[in-house]
C-alpha positions as CSV (number, residue, x, y, z in Angstrom):
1,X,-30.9,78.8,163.0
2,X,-29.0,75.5,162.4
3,X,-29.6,74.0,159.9
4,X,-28.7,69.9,158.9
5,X,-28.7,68.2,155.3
6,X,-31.4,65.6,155.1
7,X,-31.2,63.0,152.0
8,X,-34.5,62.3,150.3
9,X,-34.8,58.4,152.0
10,X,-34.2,60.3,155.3
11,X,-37.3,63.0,154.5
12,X,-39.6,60.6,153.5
13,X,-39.0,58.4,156.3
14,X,-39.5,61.6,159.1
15,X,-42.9,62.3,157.2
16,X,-43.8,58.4,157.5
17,X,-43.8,58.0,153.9
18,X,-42.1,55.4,151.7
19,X,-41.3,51.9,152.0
20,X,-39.2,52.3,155.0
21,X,-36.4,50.5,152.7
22,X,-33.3,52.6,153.6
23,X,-32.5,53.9,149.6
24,X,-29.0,55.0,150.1
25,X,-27.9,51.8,151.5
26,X,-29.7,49.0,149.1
27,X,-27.7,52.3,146.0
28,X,-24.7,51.6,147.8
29,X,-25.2,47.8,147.9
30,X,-26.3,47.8,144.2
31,X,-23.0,49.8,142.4
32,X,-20.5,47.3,145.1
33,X,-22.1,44.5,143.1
34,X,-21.9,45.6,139.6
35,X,-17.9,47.4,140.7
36,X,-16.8,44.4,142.1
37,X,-16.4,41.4,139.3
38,X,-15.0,44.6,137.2
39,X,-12.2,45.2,139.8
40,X,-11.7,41.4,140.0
41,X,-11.2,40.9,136.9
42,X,-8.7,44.4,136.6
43,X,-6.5,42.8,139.7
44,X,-6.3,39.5,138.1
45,X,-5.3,40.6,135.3
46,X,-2.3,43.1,136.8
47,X,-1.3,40.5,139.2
48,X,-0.8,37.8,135.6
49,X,1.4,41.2,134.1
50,X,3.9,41.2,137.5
51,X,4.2,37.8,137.6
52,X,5.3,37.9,133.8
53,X,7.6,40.6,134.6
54,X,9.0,38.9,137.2
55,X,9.2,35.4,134.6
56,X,11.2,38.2,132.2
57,X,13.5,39.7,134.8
58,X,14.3,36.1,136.5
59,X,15.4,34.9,132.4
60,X,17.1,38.2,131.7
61,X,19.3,37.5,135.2
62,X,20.4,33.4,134.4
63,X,20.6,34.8,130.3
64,X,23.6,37.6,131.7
65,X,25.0,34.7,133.9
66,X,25.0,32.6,130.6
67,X,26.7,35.0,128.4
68,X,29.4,35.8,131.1
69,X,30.5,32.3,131.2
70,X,30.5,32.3,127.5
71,X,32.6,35.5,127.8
72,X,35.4,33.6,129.4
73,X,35.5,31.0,126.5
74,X,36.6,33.9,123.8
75,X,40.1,33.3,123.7
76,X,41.0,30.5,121.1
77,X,44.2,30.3,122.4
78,X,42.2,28.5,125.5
79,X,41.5,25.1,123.5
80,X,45.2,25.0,121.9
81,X,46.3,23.9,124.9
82,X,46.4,19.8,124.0
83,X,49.9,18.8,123.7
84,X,50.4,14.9,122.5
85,X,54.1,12.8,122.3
86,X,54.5,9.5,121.3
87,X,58.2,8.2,120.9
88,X,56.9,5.6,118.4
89,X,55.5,8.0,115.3
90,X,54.4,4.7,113.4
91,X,52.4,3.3,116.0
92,X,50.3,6.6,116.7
93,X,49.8,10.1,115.4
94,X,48.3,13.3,116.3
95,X,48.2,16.8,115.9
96,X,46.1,19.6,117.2
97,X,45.7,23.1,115.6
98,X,43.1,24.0,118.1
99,X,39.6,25.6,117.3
100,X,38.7,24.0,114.1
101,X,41.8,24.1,112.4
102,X,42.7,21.3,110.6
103,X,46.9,20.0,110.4
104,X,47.9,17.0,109.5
């Protein structure tokens, strides 16, 4: 003998009982509404945390491209590289000691 699983909205409604209102569904219905503001508000919140990864990773990226132009500026020999004549000393005068240094 075969036998088949019957739910308790099905039973009732074979022995012509109930309300006729189909129990499993209007359960179903009622957890999708109280799951689905809750899931929502999860995704919302995880899409907010990518998108400030993303923010973190895009500054990270320009701060390395900063620092490796920076990188190419670390030789002071780089700014000594002003040279000023004058044939006339009285009329002008100049020197350069390059980074800060002060000659006179």
């Amino acid at each position: 003998m075969a036998t088949s699983a019957i739910n308790g909205s099905d039973l009732l409604t074979k022995l012509g009982a109930g309300s006729g209102t189909n129990t499993k569904t209007l359960a179903e219905s009622l957890v999708e509404v109280e799951r689905k503001p809750r899931a929502d508000a999860i995704n919302a919140r995880i899409t907010k945390t990518e998108n400030r990864i993303s923010g973190l990773s895009a500054a990270m990226l320009n701060l390395d491209t900063i620092k490796k132009a920076f990188q190419t500026l670390d030789d002071p020999s780089d700014f000594n590289a002003l040279t000023i004549e004058n044939s006339n000393s009285a009329a002008f005068r100049n020197s350069s000691g390059g980074c800060g240094n002060r000659q006179s």
